[in-house]
C-alpha angles and dihedrals in degrees: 000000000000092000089054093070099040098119094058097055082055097045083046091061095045087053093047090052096046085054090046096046088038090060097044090052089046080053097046092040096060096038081054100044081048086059097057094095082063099048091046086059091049086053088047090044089048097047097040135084099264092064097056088045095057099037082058088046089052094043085058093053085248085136118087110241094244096063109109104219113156082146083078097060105100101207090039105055084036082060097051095050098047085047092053086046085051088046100043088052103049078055093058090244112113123148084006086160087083105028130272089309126032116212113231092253086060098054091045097051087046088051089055106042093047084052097052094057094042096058126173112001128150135112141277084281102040137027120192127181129163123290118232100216089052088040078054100057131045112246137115092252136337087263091072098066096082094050123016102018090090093058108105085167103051095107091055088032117026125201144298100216125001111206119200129186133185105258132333094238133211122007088187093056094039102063102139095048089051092054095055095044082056088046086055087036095055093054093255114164120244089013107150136174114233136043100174102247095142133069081234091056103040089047103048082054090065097039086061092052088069088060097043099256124122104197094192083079132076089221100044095179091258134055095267124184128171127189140156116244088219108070094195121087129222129261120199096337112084092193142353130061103074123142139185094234084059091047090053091066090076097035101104086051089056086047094047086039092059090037086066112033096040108209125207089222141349125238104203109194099218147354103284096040077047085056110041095049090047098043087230133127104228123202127190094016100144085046081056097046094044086061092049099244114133113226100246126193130146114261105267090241105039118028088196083076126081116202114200117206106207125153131269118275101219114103101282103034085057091036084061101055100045109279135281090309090066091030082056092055097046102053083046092066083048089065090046078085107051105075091086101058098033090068092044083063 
């Protein structure tokens, strides 16, 4: 008759075992929740000054050997921090610092002043530091201001498209396009960002066209928004030099930043901003775009968000592919996928 039980007594065991592991988690879980002001000052202490000074002062053999200092390994502290993100997530508790969801402002006011205390950082090929006239305002990232900046209501409404590039670029090179984002940023009527003067510019217009928009316009026809996932801006350097490593210290911005203004998908210019936002490693994507097929994945931390990879559409991003012609079809299947949202509007 035992025997004939037998299954419970071992179903018994596997439910004693999951009680026994789920109480230990609840236990790690919120030892580890009650750690996050540390690791907040370990952020602080890896994207401010005093951590570039002692990493130098370590690479000159000024520590004394006994000194135990894994947190100046670069690729080591960045792990552990993408891997807190990873686990605060999986909790449920991302930006807790501000409650379960942060408002843009917040994550805008966290960007600079991280950035502030951060300072200059980049590589032997790129230096970026941040930019006065963005530390000034009170967007995400200069780019914004020529779509997003104009949404009182993001925070209650989110956003259509959200568009991401690599890095602004120059400030120093860019003049007159600083001058017009103050002017915005002053309050001056009729102040508006763009006046078409380069072949990126001319070219993303009609880009949008393919997808109804017309971004020469406050009110494009959809909720634009356009940002850079890189929140520093170049010195001397116009492009190049860019890394991945560099683009990860405002990830958790760009994460904060979708969590908030909830985009119905995600338009990546080119293969590295593509995989950096979708955490993927692509192949053949010129050989894709030339024949006028979008890369296409679910954002990593929401699946209800597509995220479309497509090149840039400076000169040689579009040269690559093809030209406008295949740039033009790609941005069209893109629009094969609006009409869902743009009745919901």
């Amino acid at each position: 008759m035992a025997k004939k039980f037998e299954h419970i007594t071992e179903m018994e065991k596997i439910y004693d075992r999951v009680i026994q592991m789920q109480r230990a988690f609840d236990n790690v879980a919120e030892e580890y929740k009650q750690i996050q002001a540390d690791v907040k000052r370990l952020e602080a202490y890896y994207t401010g000054l005093q951590w570039k000074a002692d990493f130098e002062m370590d690479e000159r053999g000024e520590i004394p050997r006994d000194i135990k200092r894994g947190v100046l390994s670069e690729d080591g502290i960045n792990d552990v921090l993408e891997r807190n993100k990873e686990i605060m997530d999986m909790l449920g508790n991302a930006s807790e610092e501000y409650g379960e969801v942060p408002t843009y402002h917040d994550v805008v006011k966290r960007a600079q002043d991280t950035a502030r205390a951060r300072g200059e950082y980049g590589n032997k090929d790129v230096i970026l530091y941040p930019c006065d006239t963005w530390l000034k305002g009170n967007q995400i990232n200069l780019w914004t201001y020529w779509q997003g900046y104009q949404y009182k209501d993001i925070d209650e409404k989110g956003i259509d498209i959200l568009l991401v590039g690599q890095d602004w670029g120059n400030p120093e090179k860019n003049k007159n396009t600083i001058t017009k984002i103050e002017a915005i940023q002053s309050g001056k009527v009729g102040a508006f960002y763009n006046d078409n003067a380069s072949v990126t510019d001319q070219n993303l217009k009609k880009l949008f066209e393919c997808l109804g928009c017309n971004i020469e316009k406050v009110d494009p026809g959809l909720r634009l928004f356009f940002t850079n996932y890189s929140l520093g801006y170049r010195k001397d350097s116009e492009q190049g030099g860019m890394t991945k490593k560099l683009l990860r210290k405002d990830e958790s911005f760009f994460d904060d930043l979708v969590k908030v203004i909830r985009p119905k998908i995600i338009i990546c210019l080119g293969k590295v901003t593509y995989e950096i936002v979708t955490k993927q490693t692509i192949k053949g994507f010129t050989e894709q775009l030339k024949k006028g097929i979008p890369f296409v994945t679910t954002y990593p931390n929401c699946s209800k968000i597509k995220v479309y990879g497509v090149a840039h559409c400076g000169a040689l991003g579009t040269n690559n592919v093809g030209g406008m012609v295949s740039m033009i079809k790609t941005w069209k299947e893109i629009a094969k996928d609006l009409g869902e949202f743009r009745v919901i509007r």
